[in-house]
Structure formats: C-alpha cells, structure tokens
N, C-alpha and C positions, 0 to 999 in steps of 0.2 A: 691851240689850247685844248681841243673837244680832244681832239688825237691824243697828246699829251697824259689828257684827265683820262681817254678810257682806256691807254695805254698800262696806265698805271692800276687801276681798277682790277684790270686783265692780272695783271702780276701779282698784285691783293689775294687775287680770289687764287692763281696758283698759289702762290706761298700758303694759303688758307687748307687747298686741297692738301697738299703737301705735307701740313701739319698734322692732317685729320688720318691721313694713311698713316702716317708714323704711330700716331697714338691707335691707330688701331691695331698695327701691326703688334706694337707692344703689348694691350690687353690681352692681344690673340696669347702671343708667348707667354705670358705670365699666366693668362687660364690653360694652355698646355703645360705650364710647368706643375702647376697646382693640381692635376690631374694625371701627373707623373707619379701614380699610387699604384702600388700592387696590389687588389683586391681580392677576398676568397671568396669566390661565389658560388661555393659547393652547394650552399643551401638558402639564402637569401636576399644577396644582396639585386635591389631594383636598378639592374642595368638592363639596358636591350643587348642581345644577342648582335653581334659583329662580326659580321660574316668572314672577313676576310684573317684566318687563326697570324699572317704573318705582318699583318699591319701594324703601323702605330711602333715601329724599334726605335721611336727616340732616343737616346740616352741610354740605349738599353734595355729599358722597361719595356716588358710586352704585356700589353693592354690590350687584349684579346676581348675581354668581355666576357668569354665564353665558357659554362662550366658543361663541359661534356656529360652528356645527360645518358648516366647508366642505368640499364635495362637489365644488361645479368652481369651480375657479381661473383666474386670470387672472397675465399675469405669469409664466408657466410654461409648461416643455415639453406641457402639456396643452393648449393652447392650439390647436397644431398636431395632437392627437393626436386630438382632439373631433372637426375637421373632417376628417380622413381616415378615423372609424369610420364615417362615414354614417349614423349612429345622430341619432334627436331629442336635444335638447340635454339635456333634464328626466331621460334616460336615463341619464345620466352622475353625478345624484345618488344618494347615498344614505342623503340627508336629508329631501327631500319627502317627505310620504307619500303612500301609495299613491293614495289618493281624487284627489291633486289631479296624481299623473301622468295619471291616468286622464279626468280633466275636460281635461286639457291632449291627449290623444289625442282627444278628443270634436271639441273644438274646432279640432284641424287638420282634422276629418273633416269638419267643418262647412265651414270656410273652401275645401274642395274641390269639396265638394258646392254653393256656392256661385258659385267658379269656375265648373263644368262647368251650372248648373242658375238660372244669375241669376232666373231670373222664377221660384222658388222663395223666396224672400227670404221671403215672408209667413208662412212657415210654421214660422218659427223663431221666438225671444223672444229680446231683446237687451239688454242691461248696459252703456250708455255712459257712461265718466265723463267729464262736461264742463267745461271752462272756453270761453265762449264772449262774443260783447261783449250777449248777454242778461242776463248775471250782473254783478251790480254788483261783486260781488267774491269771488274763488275763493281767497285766499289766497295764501301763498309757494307755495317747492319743495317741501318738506316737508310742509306743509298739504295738500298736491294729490297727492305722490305714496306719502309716510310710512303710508299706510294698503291699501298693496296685497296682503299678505294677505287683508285684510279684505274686500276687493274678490272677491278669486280663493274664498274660503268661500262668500262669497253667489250668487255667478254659479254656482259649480258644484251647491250644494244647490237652486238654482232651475233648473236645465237653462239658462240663460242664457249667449248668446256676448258675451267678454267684448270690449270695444273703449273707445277714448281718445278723443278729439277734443277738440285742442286750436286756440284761432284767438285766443288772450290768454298773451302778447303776441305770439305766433307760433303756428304747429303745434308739437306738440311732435316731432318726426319732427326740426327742425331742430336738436334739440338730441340726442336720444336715438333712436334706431330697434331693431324688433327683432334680432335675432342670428340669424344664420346657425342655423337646428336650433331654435330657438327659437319660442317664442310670438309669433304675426304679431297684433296690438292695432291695426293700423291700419285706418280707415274706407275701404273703395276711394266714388271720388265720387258713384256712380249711387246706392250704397247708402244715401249721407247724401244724396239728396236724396228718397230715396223714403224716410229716417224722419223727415224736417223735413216730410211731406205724412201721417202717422201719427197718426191720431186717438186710438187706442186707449195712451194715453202716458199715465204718470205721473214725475213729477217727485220726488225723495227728497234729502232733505239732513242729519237725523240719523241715526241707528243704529235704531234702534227702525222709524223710517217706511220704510228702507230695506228690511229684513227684509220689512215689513208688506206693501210693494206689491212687490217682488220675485214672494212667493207669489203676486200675484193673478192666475191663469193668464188672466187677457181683457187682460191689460196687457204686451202685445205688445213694446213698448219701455220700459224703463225709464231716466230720465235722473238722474243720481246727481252732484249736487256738493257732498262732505262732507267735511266741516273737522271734527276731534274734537284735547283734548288728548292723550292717551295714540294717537292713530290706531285706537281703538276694539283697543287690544290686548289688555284685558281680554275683552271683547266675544270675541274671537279664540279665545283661551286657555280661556274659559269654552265653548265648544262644541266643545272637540278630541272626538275619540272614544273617547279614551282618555288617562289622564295619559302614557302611555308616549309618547304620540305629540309628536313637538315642538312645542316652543313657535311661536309669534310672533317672535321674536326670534331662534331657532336656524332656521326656515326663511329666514329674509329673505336673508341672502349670496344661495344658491342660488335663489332665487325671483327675485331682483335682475337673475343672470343670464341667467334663462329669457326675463324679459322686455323688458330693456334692454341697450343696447351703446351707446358714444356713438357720435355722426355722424363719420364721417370729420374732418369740421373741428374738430371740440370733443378728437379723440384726438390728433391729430396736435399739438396747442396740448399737452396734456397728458403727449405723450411728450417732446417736445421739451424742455418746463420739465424732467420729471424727468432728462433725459441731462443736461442744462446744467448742473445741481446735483447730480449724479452720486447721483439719489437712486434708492430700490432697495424696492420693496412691501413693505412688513413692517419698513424700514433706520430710519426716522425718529419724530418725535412730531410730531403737529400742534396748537396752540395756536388755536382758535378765538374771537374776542371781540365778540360782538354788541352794537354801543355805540348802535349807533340804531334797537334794538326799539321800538318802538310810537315811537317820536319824529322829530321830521326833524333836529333837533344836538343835540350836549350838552355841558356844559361842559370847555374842551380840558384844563384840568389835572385834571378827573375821570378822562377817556378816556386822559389819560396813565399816570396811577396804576395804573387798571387793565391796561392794556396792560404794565407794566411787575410788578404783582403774577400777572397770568397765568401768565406764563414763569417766576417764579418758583414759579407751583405744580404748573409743570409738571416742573420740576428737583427736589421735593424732595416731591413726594404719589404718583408713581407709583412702579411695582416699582425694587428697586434696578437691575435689571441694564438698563433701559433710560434713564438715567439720562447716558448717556455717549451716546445718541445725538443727531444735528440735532434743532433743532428747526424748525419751518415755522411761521408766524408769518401764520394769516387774517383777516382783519376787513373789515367793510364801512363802513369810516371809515378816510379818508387820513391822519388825525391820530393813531388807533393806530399804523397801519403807521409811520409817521415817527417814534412814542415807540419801537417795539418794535424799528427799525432802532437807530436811540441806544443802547437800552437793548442790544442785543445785541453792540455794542461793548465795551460794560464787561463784560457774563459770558466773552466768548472770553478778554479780557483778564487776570479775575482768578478764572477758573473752569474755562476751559480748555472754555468748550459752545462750538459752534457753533450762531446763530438767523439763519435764511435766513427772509424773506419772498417772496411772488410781488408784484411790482409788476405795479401794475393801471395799464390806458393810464389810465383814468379809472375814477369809484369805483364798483365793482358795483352794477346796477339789482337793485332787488326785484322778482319778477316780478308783483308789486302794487301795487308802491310807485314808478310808473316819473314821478314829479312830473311836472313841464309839459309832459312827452314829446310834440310833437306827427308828430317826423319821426326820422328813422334807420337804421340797419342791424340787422336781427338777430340781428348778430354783435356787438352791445353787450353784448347775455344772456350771450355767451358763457364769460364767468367766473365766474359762478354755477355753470356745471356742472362744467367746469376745477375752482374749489374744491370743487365737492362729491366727483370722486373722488379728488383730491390727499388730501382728509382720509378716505376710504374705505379708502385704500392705505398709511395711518401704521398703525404696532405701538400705538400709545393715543392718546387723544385726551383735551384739558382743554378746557370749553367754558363759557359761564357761561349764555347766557338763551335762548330762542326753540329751533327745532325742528330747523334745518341741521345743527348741531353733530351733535346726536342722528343724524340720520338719516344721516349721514357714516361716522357711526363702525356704526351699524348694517348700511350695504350692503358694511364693510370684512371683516376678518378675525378683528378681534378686540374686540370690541363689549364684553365686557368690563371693558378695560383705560378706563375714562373715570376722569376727576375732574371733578367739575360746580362750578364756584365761586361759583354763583347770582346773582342781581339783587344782592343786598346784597354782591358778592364776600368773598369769606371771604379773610381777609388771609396770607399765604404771605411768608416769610423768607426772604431768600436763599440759594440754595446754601452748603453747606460746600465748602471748597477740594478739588479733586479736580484727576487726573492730568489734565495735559494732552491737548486731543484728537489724537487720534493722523487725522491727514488722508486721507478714502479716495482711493485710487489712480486715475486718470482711465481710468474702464471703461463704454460703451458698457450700455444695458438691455440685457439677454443674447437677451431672446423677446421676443413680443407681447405688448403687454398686453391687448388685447383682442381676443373674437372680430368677425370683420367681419357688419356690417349682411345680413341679408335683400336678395337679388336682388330679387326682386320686386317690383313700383311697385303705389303704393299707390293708386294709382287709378283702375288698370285691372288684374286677377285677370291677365290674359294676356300683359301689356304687360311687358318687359325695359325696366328703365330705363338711360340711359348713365351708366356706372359711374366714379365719379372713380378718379385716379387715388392718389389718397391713400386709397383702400378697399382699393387693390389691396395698397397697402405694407402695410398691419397682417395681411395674411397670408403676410406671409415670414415664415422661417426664417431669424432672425437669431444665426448662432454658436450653435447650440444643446448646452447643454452633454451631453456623451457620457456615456449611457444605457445601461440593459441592454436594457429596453423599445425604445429606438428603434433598436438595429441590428436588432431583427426576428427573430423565430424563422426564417426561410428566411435570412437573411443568414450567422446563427449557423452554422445548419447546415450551410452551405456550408464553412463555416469547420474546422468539425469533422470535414468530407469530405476537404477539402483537406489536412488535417493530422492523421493520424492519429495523432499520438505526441501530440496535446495534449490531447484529453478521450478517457475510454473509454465507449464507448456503453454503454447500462444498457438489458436484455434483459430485461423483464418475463416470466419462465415461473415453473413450479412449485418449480424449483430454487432460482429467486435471484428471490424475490417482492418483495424488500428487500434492502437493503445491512448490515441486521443481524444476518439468519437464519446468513451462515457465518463470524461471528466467534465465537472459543471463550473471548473475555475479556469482552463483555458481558454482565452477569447474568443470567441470567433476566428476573428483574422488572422490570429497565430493555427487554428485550425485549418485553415484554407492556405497557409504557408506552407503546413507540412504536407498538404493534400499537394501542391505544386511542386514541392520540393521532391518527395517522390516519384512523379511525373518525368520531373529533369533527369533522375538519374536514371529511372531506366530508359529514356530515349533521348536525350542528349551527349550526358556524360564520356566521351567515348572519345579513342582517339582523333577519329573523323570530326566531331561536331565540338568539341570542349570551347573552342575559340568563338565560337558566338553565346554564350553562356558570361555572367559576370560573376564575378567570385566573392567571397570574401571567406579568408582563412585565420581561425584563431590558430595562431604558430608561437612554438617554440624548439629554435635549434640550434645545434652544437655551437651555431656559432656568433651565437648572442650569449652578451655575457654575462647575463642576467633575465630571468621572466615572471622571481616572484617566485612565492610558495605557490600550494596545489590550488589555494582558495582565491591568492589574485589570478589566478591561472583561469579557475572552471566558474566561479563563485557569478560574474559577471554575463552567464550565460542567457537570460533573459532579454538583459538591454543589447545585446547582441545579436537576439533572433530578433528584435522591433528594429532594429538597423541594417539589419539585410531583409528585412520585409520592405522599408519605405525605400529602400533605392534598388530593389526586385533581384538584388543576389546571393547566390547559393553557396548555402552557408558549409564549411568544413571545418573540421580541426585537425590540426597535424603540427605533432611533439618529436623530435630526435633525442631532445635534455629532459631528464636523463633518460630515456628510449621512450621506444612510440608509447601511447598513449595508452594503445590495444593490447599493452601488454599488462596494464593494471584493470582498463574498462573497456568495456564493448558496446555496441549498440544494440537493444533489444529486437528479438523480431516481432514485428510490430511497429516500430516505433522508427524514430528517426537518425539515418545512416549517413553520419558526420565525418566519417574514413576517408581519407583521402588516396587512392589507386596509386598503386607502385610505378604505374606507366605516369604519371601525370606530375607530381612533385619534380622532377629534374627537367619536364619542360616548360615548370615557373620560373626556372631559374635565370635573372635577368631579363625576367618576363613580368614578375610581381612586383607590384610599387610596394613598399615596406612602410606602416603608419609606426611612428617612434614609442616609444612605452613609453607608459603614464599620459599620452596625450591624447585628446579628446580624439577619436577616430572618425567620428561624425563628417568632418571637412574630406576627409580623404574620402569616405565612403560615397557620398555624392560625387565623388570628381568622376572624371570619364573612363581613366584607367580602368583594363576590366580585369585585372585580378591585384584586390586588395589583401597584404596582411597586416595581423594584429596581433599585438602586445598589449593590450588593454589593462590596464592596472588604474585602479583608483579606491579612495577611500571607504566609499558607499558602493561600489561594484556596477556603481550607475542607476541604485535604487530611484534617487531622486529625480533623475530625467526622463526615468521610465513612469514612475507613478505621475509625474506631470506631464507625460501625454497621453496618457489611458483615458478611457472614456470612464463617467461616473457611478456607472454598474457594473466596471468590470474587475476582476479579481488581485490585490495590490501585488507590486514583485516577491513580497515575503507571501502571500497570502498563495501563489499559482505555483511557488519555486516548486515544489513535493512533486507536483502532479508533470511539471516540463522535465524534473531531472530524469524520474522512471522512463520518459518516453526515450529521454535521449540515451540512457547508461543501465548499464548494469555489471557488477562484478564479475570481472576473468576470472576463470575455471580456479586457479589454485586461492585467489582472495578469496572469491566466493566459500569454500572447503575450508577454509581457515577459522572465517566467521561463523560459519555452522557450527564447526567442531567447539569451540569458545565459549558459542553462548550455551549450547548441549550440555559443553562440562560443568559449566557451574549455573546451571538451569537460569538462567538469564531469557526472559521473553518479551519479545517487543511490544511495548508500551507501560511494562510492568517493573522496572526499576530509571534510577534517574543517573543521570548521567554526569560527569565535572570535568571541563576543561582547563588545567592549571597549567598556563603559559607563563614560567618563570625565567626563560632564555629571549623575549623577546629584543630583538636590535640590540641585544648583550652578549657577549663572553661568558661571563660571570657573573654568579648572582652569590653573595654573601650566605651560609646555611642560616642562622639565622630569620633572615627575609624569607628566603624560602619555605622554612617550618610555616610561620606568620599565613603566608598564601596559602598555602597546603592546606592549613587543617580549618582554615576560612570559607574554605572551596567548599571543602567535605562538608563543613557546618551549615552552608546555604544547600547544597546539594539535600541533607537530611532534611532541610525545611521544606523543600519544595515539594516531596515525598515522603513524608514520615513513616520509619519503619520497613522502606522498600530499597532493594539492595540498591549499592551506587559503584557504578562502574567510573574507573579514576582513566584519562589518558594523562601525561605532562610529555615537555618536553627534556624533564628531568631525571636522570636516574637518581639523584638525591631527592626529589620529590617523589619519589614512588616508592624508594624506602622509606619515607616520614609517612608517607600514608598507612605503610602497613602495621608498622609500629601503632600509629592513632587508633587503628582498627581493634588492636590486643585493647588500647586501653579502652575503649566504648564497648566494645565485647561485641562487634560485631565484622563483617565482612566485605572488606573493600577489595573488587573486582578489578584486576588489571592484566590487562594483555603482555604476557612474557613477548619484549620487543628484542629484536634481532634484525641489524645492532641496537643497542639501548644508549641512548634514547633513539626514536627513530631518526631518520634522516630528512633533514630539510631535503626537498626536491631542488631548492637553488642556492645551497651554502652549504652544500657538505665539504668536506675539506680536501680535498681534490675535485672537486665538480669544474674547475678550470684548467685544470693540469690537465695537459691532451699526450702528457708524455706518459701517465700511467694508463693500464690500463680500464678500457669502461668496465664499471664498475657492474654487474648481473642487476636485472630488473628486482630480481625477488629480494635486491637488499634496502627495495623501496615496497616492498609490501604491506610494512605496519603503516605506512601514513595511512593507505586507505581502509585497513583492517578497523582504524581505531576508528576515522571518519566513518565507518558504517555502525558501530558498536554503539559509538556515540549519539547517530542519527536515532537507532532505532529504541532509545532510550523515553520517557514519555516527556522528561522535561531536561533542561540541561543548564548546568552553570558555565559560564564564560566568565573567561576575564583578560586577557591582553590578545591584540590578533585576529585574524576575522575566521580563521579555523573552527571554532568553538562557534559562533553563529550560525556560520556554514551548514556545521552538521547539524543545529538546532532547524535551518531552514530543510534539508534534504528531510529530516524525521517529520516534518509537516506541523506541528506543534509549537506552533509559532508565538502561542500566547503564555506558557509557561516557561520561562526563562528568569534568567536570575545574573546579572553581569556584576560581577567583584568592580568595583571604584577605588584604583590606588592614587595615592597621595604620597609624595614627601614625608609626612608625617606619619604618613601609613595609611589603615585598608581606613575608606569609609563606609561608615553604616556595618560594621562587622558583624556577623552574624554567629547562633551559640546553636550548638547539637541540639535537634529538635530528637525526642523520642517518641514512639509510635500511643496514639490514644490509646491502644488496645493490644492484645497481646497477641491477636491472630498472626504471627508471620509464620514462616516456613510452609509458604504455600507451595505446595508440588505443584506449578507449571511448567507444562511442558509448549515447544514448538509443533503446531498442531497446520501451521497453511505452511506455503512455500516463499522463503525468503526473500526472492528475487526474480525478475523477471527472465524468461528465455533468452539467452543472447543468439544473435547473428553468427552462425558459423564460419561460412563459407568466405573467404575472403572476396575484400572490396574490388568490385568489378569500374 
C-alpha cells in the first residue's frame, strides 16, 4: 500500500510538473507574441541595446532593439560644417571606437608615406578585398560590401592597409569613392601591379581562414573575397573589447561614412529622384521586395500578391507615428513595380497613403547576376546603388528575402525600424481607414546630401584628377537653414559689439563667477546644484565617463506625439531642478519637435548649460528609461535607472510640491522663477534682434507699459466672433486698469482678436501694440497642423519664432493680464512681477467680474523712453561639448 500511495504521489507530482511547464511554456509564447512589435527607437524608446542586430526573426519581425547611433550625418547642415573643420572625417564621430580611429590615422600615415616613399611598398602588409574576373563569383552588394566592419577589425588587429579592388562588373570607384576627410580604400595602378607580381600572397574566403592568414606575418598580401550570412557580425560582436563598446550594427552609419560617398553620377541620379518626389531623409518608408532571389522569374500572380501584401505590412506592422508617411516602393522585378504602382492606387484612394515607386529605364542588374551581358554601359549598375541609399535614407524599412534590404537600412538612420516579411511572406491586412494624406508642400532638399568624393586620383598618389562638374554641386550651400552654430562665434560677436543694448557681456572675476552667486532668491541648495552641475560637465560629461554620471532629461521628440505647448514644456523648470537635486542627477534638456531647443534659446554664459552633446543623445537610445507625460516623474526619478526622461506636464507645473518642500525662508517657485529662468536661457541671435527691433520701434521699455494675454483658441477650433470681441476688449479693459495710461502690448492666439484690438484702439484713441506674427496667429509648438505628418516636410524653426518673441514682449511688460492657459502666467512669472497680474474668469454665462477702460489720472503720457541697459544675457557660443 506505502508503494502503491507513493507510487501514485510520484505521478501527482509529474503530472503537476507537467502542467506547470505547459503553462509556462505558453505565458513564454504569448509574452513573445505580445512583444512581436516593431518599435522606432531613433529617439526614445527605453529598450536595452541587443547586441546580436540578427536575433529574435520570429515571425518575421526583427527585434533588434537597436537604433544605430549617428555621429555624422548627411543631409544636414553638417555636411557643410565637416568640410570647413579641416578635421579627418572619423573625427567627427562619436561612435567609432577608439582602436579603429586610430587604425584609420595609421592608415592615412601609410597612404603618405606611400605617396612620398613608392619604392617602400614592400615593407608594409596589405588587406585587399577583391572581386575580380579570377573569381567565379563574389556575390551581390551586400555580399561584397555588408561585412566592412569585419573587414576594418582584421586589418587593424593585423597592422594591415586596408584596400578594394574591384574590376566585376566595373571598379567600384564607379559607383562609390572615398569622402573628402575620409578613408582613401583605393588601389593607385603601380601599386596593383606590383601586388599581382607578390609571391608571398595568400588567398582567404571564410572568417576563420581570414583571421588565420591575416596573422601570418610572411604573408605580405593578403586577398580576401568573403561572402557570410550574418556579414560575420557575430564574429565582430564577439571580439569587441569590451561589451561597452559598440556593436556591429551601431558603428556601421558612421563607418559607412568614413568609407564611402557615392560618385558624382550615382548622387546626382539620387538627389534629383528625391527633390522630384519632394522626398526628405528620415520623411518616408521604403518597401523592399526581392521576387528573384536565387531564381531568374517567378510566377506574376505570386509577385503580385506579394507586392501588394508588402505595402500592406508596411502600413500596419511599423510604429504608429510613421504610418502616415510615403511610401517607396523597390524591387528588382517589373512586374512588382507594375502590381505595387496598381496597388498604390487603391490605398491613396481608400486609405488616404501615398506609394511612390522609382521607375527603372530597365530592370536592375545583380552585380552577379548580369545574364547574357555581353556589352554595355556602367551606368546600367547604376540603380542598384540609387536604391541602396534611397532605402538607407527612409525612417524604416520592410523587406522580405536576400541581404540589400538588410544592408539599406543598416547604412541609414534607423536600422532599427525594419519588419522582415520573409521567403514564406507573412500575410498583412490592409490598413484601417485613416485621415487623409495631408500633401507636402513643393520644397527643394534644403543641404547636401552627401559629402563630395576624395581629390585625389586613384592611380597616381600625386596626380589631381579633372574634377566633374557635378562633384562640384554637392558641395554647395543650398538655403541652409539658420543656425546658432553657422553664424559663427566672430559673426555673433560682431553682433554684440555693434549693438550694445542687446546682449550684456558676462565678465568672469571673483565677484560675479556665475550669474547665481548675486541673486538673494535662489536657495542655497539650488546654488550648490549648479556649482556641481558645472563640475560634472566639465570633468565628467564625456564620451569616456557619461555612464557613471545619472541623468535626468527634459525631452521632447519627433517621436512623441504629443509634449504640450512651450509653457508645459519649460514652465515646470524649477520643480525639476529640486528633482534632480534630491536624487543627485544631472539635469539636461533636449527637444527635436519641432527642432532643437538651441535653435529658439541658449544657455547664458554664466549660467547653467542644459545642452545636451551631439555624441551623447543616440547613445541614450534604448539606454533611457522614458517617465509617461502628465505623470508624476518623482517614482521614476528615485529608481536606479541611470538615465531618466521627461514629459512632465501638469496643471500647476509642480508649483505645489515644490513650495511644500521649501524650507520656510526660502524664496516661493513664483517668487525665484525670474531669477532660475536668466540663469538658465536666454534668446537665440535672430529672437533676440526681433525683440529689440519691436520694442525700439514703438518705444516700448521694460517695466513701462502692461501687457494682455487673450487666449481665445484654447482646447478649441473655433471661437464664435462675437465671444471673441467680449474677451478681447475685456483683456484690453483690465490690461488699462492695471496701468493706467501706459501702452499695452496685446499677444492672442487669434488673428480675429488682433483685428478687434486695433479697431478698439481707434475707438479709445489710443495705441494697442502687437507683434506682426509670421504665420498669424503664431504656431502652437504641439498642434500645428501638420506637426504629426512626417510625410511633409519639417517645417523651418524661424516659423516658431513669435511664440517666443511675444513670450519675451510679454514678460518684459510691468504687469500682465491672463486669461485661458498657462502661456500668459508664464510670462508674468519669467518678467519677475509676480504680484501685478490680472487673470479674466470665464463663465458660461460669460466674463466674471468684467472690467471698464480705466483712463490715465493725469495727462503726462508720451513719455520718450527709450532702451538704455541690455536686454538679455550673453549666450554660450560654442557648441555643447
């Protein structure tokens, strides 16, 4: 019986375990299913970085984790700002690491040395990768070129100069060359024919044999033609020197850079496509569909389905917010293109997308696959390369089979952002109905997109080759948009000399070491914050040290879809420095919507420098926990995570929990805000000039007329005229009470309220002050009317400049009326003047407590004042280090 009983116990407890693996297995599956998400983590999302870019192909989905974190750009004012540092190109990242800057200075010293010392050749070891007509077959683009990390690891751990040589189906020079500042990879002639006469030569084609004859110091050249699935990224990953150091996949952008640019002919084909479709680097999706891997046809109602399930899974497997953008539509089959042109007819129509294909004269050669080719141009190639950075330059990518797709989205931005739909396509449902697309407006690329090729001919070290003229154009200056950086610290300064009443120079001595030491309303403690805070950045802050340092960052970017106007944005700035004071991290701000921050305010010098460095944003990326807007950030900020961001939005801006843990002498958050905002901001070069010239023209002097904020658009569309008059001339009525007599400067967000003001003005006989807005009314910073649409293009900073023009106009006024909103506070708090305010109370029924034109006791007005100190504090020139 005892047998029997624990026999049976015995089977209990397995059937028990039995059950318990099942259901675990299942949770597993179903939190993998649930995590079967395409995420865009170009700029915020709190993943951890996942080393491995080809893990995790469930279903398709590639869950990378990973947003390739760009150092230099293309497509940008950077472009232009590379080639006038005079700096090598690898200098301008801040994502190589060290080793392989360092291999890349090796290697120019070599190609000098080589120059000035040719019959020294012998004395170096060499790393050629070849395609040449000895090799029966080197693969595609991808195959040949997908594995140049791997390349730039072995060449540098063996002292080896690295070089290309391509003669299948052309050089590659004709397709690609290096970059100005760049890594020069080209063979000069004499060189290759004194290593085609090199006996001491071995030949390598996997990873392993690679490595093997690399080391072997009597193997003077080595010739390398290696094809791997992964581009031996494992391989890569598995000998960093550290896990800190980046991946395989987080160097490539910038390593893409160092070592390629296209040809003149291949960019010029490339810019042209994008202005013609008014496309814009980061604006679109690319849909990739490789219908003739490994085959020469396949069946046309197959390649239609697919063509036509792609785009659907491109519309409904990527992040929401990209979702509304074009899409591009590639393949190396005519008979996709032709379904996916069809097919893009019925999604504008009943979906409201827009799908753009590049039609091909004829259908792209495989640079393997080139059938009976026995004669031609090699400008046939040339769409191959066209689509490979057309799809480098989309915000995500959907692709189904073979390596292009992959390596597309790897040399782009956001390498991340894929959905893989595989050999067997994984089947995708049409979009749900969405708003119609909203059409971008016919705008020219703004910059360059690339830098221009390397001077130097590749086959003589000494020899200038004649330079096209199409080399010449990709290093113009096309409209570039206006910068703090590009007017130049000596521009500025001029600026500052010329005009003494607009910035006040800041005199570093013992007295005034900072712009905090002679205020008598910031705390203490906030004093000794910022005295710390500056500490950090100049001895922490840095690529080397950032990760022992905890962060906390007020953010907003592209890819939130929502942050709030300027005032839930900045307004909460205090209870935010007592929150990175009590859990000792260092406080930043960084905005992308609608652009950086620095492009409307700066930080003073003196004062405290809240910038966040171009090297350091793309390596928060899946590194920053994200606290949810509108939610109390306080729990997150105590957690252990060490870089926090924030959306902080709230009613009171946090007034209340801040004055409830002040101590009972010290100064309240209305009563200190004047004195914390100067330290922190101060108006960019063209604000700055705006508001000078403004108050100048209609002699407007700070503290000497009163100011009215008439917010008749709040959380509304539409405000009846009517109501509107009623507020308007309510506004203006308290406004003359608060100041009798003294001009009153009007902001709305109305253009019908700023014509009822002026009207009001003729009838009192006097003169209501308003800021000619451009556009009119200004623009919400987070509800303009494309602020979501990623398909038109971004909209120029300067057509966000009256928000802050009026916010300063407003500030500097001595008293101020508010009425809906916390804009109109705001500026009541930055002007310091905290006890003369006046806030309108509406009602259903209408205004309470309404107020009547006060007229002046006395007849003194038309005071001639004039602007006699200087508006604004000095700003920080130099960009954030």
């Amino acid at each position: 019986m005892r047998i029997l009983r624990g026999s049976r116990i015995q089977i209990v407890r397995v059937f028990q375990w039995g059950v318990l693996c099942c259901v675990l297995g299942y949770s597993i599956l179903l939190f993998q299913m649930h995590n079967l998400t395409i995420h865009d983590y170009s700029n915020s999302h709190p993943m951890k970085w996942i080393e491995d870019f080809y893990s995790s192909e469930n279903n398709g989905y590639k869950r990378t984790g990973v947003q390739n974190p760009v150092g230099i750009r293309e497509g940008s004012v950077k472009v232009n700002e590379y080639m006038a540092s005079g700096k090598d190109l690898w200098e301008h990242s801040h994502i190589l690491p060290t080793w392989m800057k360092e291999f890349f200075v090796w290697h120019k010293a070599q190609r000098n040395r080589l120059q000035k010392h040719p019959e020294e050749w012998d004395q170096l070891k060499y790393y050629l990768i070849e395609c040449t007509e000895s090799y029966q077959k080197c693969g595609g683009t991808a195959d040949r070129l997908g594995p140049l990390p791997f390349h730039v690891k072995v060449a540098s751990e063996t002292n080896r100069l690295l070089l290309i040589h391509w003669t299948k189906p052309a050089p590659l020079e004709e397709f690609l060359e290096p970059p100005s500042g760049g890594l020069d990879w080209r063979v000069p002639s004499w060189l290759l024919g004194n290593l085609r006469q090199e006996t001491a030569k071995r030949t390598a084609t996997h990873e392993k044999q690679i490595w093997k004859y690399a080391n072997y110091a009597q193997a003077r050249l080595l010739s390398v033609k290696f094809q791997s699935h992964d581009h031996s990224q494992e391989g890569y990953n598995r000998t960093r020197r550290s896990q800190d150091e980046p991946s395989f996949l987080q160097v490539y952008h910038d390593l893409w850079r160092v070592v390629f640019t296209p040809n003149p002919r291949i960019a010029n084909q490339i810019e042209q496509y994008m202005g013609d479709f008014q496309l814009q680097p980061g604006g679109y999706i690319t849909v990739h569909l490789r219908a003739l891997y490994a085959v020469e046809e396949r069946q046309e109602d197959l390649v239609e389905w697919w063509s036509q399930n792609s785009i659907n899974c491109a519309t409904t497997k990527l992040p929401k917010h990209t979702r509304r953008l074009p899409l591009l539509f590639v393949s190396d089959s005519d008979i996709a293109v032709e379904a996916a042109s069809k097919h893009a007819q019925a999604m504008e129509k009943n979906h409201g997308i827009r799908v753009l294909h590049r039609p091909h004269a004829k259908t792209p050669l495989h640079l393997e696959k080139t059938g009976n080719r026995t004669s031609g141009s090699v400008s046939d190639f040339d769409d191959v390369f066209v689509d490979l950075y057309t799809i480098g330059m989309s915000q995500c990518t959907v692709y189904n089979m073979g390596g292009f797709g992959r390596l597309g989205s790897a040399i782009g931005y956001n390498s991340s952002c894929t959905f893989q739909t595989m050999a067997h396509m994984i089947k995708c449902n049409p979009p749900e109905e969405v708003q119609p697309h909203l059409r971008a407006p016919q705008r020219e690329l703004s910059t360059p997109l690339f830098l221009p090729p390397m001077m130097a001919g590749p086959k003589d070290f000494g020899v200038e080759p004649i330079v096209d003229e199409a080399a010449k154009s990709l290093n113009t200056n096309k409209n570039l948009p206006p910068m703090m950086e590009e007017a130049g610290d000596m521009q500025i300064e001029a600026v500052i000399d010329k005009d003494p009443l607009l910035y006040a120079k800041f005199f570093n001595t013992s007295e005034t070491p900072n712009l905090w030491k002679s205020s008598h309303k910031i705390p203490k403690w906030m004093k000794k914050y910022f005295r710390w805070h500056r500490e950090q950045r100049n001895t922490m802050l840095n690529p080397d040290n950032w990760k022992s340092m905890r962060l906390l960052i007020m953010e907003c970017l592209d890819t939130h879809e929502s942050c709030g106007g300027t005032s839930d944005r900045l307004k909460p700035l205090p209870s935010l420095i007592r929150m990175a004071h009590i859990s000792n991290r260092f406080l930043l701000i960084h905005w992308t919507r609608p652009a950086k921050l620095e492009e409307f305010l700066l930080p003073p010098k003196g004062g405290m420098d809240w910038r966040v460095p171009d090297w350091l944003h793309p390596l928060l990326i899946g590194y920053s926990f994200e606290s949810p807007k509108a939610v109390d950030p306080r729990p997150s900020i105590q957690s252990k995570h060490q870089s926090i961001s924030v959306r902080y939005q709230s009613y009171d801006a946090g007034q209340g929990w801040y004055d409830s843990e002040k101590n009972t002498v010290e100064a309240t958050f209305n009563e200190l805000y004047h004195d914390i905002w100067r330290v922190f901001f101060t108006p960019a070069l063209p604000i700055a000039k705006a508001i000078k010239a403004f108050m100048s023209e209609n002699g407007l002097v700070p503290g000497h007329y009163s100011s009215a904020h008439v917010r008749v658009l709040y959380a509304l569309k539409t405000t009846p005229i009517p109501r509107i008059m009623r507020w308007t001339k309510n506004g203006l009525n308290c406004a003359s009470h608060l100041r009798p007599g003294k001009p009153i400067f009007l902001a709305s967000d109305s253009h019908q309220a700023t014509q009822i003001a002026e009207e009001y003005a003729k009838k009192r006989n006097t003169t209501i002050h308003i800021h000619p807005n451009n556009p009119d009314p200004p623009l919400h910073l987070d509800k303009g009317e494309d602020i979501n649409d990623h398909s038109t293009p971004r909209r120029p900073p300067s057509d966000y400049y009256d928000t802050f023009i009026d916010l300063y106009i407003m500030a500097f006024g001595q008293c101020v009326f508010i009425s809906k909103g916390g804009y109109g506070h705001w500026a009541n708090l930055i002007g310091g003047n905290t006890t003369c305010i006046y806030k309108q109370k509406r009602a259903k029924k209408g205004i309470s407590n309404p107020c009547n034109w006060t007229f002046a006791a006395d007849t003194t007005l038309g005071e001639d004042l004039r602007i006699t100190e200087p508006l604004f504090n000095e700003p920080i020139l130099q960009a954030a280090r």
